[in-house]
N, C-alpha and C positions, 0 to 999 in steps of 0.2 A: 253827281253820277248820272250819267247816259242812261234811259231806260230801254232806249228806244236807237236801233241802229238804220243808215236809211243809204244804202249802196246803190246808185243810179248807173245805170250802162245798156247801152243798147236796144233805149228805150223801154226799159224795165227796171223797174225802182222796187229791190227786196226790202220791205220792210220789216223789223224783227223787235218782239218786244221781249225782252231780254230784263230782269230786274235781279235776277242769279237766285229767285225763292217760285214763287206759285203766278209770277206775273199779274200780280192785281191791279184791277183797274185805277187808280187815284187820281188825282186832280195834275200830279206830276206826270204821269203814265198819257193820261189823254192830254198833256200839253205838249208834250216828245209825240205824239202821236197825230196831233196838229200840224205841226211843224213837218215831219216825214211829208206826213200829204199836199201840206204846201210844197214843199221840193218836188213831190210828182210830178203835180197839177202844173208849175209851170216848166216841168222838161214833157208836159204831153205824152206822161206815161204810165203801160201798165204796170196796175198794185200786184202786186205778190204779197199777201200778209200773214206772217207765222207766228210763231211763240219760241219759246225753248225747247227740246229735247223731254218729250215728255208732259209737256203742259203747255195748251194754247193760251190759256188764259184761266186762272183763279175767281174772277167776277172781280166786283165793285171791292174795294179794300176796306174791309170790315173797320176799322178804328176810325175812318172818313165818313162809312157810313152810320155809324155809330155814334161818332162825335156830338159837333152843336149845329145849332141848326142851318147854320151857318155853310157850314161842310158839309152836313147830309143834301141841301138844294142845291149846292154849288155841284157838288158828285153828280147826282139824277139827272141836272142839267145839262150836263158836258160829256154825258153817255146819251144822254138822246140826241143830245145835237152832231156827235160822232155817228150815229146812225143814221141818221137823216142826211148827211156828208157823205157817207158810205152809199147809202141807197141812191142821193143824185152826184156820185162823182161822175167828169166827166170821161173818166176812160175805164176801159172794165179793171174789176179788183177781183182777184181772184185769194179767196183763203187756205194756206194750207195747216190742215189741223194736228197736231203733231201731238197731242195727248188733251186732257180733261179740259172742258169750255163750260165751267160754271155760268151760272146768268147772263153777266154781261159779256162775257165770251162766245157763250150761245148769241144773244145779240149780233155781234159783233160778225157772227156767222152768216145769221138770218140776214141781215143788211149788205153782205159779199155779193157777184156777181156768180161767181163760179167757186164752189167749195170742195176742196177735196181734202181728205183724210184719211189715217194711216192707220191701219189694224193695229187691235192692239187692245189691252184690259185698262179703256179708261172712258169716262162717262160725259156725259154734253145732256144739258136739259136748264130747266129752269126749277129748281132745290126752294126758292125762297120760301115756302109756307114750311119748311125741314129747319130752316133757320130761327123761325118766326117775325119773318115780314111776307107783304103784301109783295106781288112782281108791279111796277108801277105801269098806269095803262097804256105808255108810248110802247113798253115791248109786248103787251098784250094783244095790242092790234097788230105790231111789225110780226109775233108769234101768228097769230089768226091768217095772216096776208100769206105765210111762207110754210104753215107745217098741215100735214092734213088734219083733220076735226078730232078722229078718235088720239090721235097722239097728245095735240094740241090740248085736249080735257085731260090727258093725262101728265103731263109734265106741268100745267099750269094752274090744275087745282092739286093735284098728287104729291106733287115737287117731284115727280118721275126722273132717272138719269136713266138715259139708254147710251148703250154700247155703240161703237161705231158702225155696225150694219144696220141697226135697227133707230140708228141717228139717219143713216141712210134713207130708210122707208120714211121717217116721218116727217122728213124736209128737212132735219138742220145741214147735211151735206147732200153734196150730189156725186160721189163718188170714193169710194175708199179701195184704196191700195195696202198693197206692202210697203213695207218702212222704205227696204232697197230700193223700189220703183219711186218714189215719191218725185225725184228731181228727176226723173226719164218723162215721168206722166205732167211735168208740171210744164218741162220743156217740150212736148207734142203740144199741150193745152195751149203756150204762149204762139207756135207755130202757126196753129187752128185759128188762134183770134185775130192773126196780121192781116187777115179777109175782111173783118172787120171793120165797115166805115166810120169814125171819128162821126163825123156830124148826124148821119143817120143815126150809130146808138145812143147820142146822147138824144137824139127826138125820141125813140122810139124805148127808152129807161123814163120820159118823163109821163110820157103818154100810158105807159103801164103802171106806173109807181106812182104819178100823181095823187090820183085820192087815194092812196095810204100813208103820203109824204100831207095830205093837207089835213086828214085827219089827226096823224101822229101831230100835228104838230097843235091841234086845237085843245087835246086832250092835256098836252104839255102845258100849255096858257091856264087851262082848268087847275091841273093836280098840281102841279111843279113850282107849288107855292110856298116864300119862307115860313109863313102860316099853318100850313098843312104840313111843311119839315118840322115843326114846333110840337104841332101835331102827335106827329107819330112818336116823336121820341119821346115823348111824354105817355102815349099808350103803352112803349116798351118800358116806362120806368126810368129813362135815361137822361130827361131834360126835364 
């Protein structure tokens, strides 16, 4: 099964994570999700990236992350390193958030170019200390780098979910509509970005993003150990 659909035209490549449940992130999910972005990157186009009707993304797939240890570092790794993709791709991505963005969803936000999402009674933050686990420090810093301070203490030690205006204020998006607008607002936004010079924003995404891109990635080399996967599943009881 497809997890992931990836419709290229007119130099805009919708990509869509579609799993027909809560869209969790898996090892399947970011390898369909790999793939989409290689098809972008070489038609030199822009991301448009959504979820399902209702759900941008459920986070990391609890039974991967849960699993052996095996699975749990293979998981953290292949969400940070889709972040780190996100943050240096090299044409803008735009997110459109179409219901609840648990962790790596939030991620997956914070690391967009441009985020927009749709009114509506459903939640975006980072939950994991609600779960009982730790957020690991690659979204810590990509969090720190992209939400303001009082939010950022609150979603990240709280397990805080905010609603989408108030996802608004604290950086996970930069704009929320109505459901009906979403594809009026999305097709103005792609209009807006055609001004956009290819070589200039990918100088000018490195030169902003760099030391949060060389940080996040040092932090990875630190925590993002089979060891420390061993680790924690063991503090949970589970390995």
């Amino acid at each position: 099964m497809t997890l992931v659909k990836c419709n290229i035209s007119d130099g805009i490549a919708r990509i869509t994570m579609d799993d027909g449940k809560a869209n969790a992130i898996s090892l399947k999910m970011l390898d369909n999700l790999n793939h989409a972005l290689d098809q972008a990157a070489a038609a030199g186009a822009t991301v448009i990236l959504s979820g399902r009707a209702g759900i941008f993304s459920g986070g990391f797939d609890l039974t991967e992350l849960r699993g052996t240890p095996e699975q749990l570092h293979n998981l953290l790794h292949g969400g940070a390193a889709l972040s780190l993709r996100l943050l240096s791709f090299p044409h803008p991505v735009i997110a459109a958030c179409t219901g609840h963005a648990f962790p790596m969803g939030a991620f997956i936000l914070m690391s967009s170019d441009v985020r927009i999402g749709i009114e509506g009674a459903y939640g975006i933050g980072m939950n994991e200390v609600r779960i009982g686990i730790a957020a690991p420090r690659f979204a810590m810093e990509l969090a720190r780098f992209r939400l303001t301070g009082a939010h950022f203490n609150r979603t990240a030690i709280l397990g805080e979910m905010f609603g989408p205006t108030e996802a608004r204020d604290a950086g996970f998006l930069d704009q929320v509509v109505p459901s009906d607008q979403l594809e009026t607002t999305l097709a103005e936004k792609i209009q807006d970005l055609q001004s956009v010079a290819t070589i200039p924003h990918q100088v000018s995404k490195e030169r902003v993003r760099q030391p949060l891109i060389d940080l996040m990635r040092q932090v990875i080399d630190q925590d993002l150990t089979l060891e420390n996967a061993r680790r924690s599943l063991q503090q949970q009881g589970r390995a």
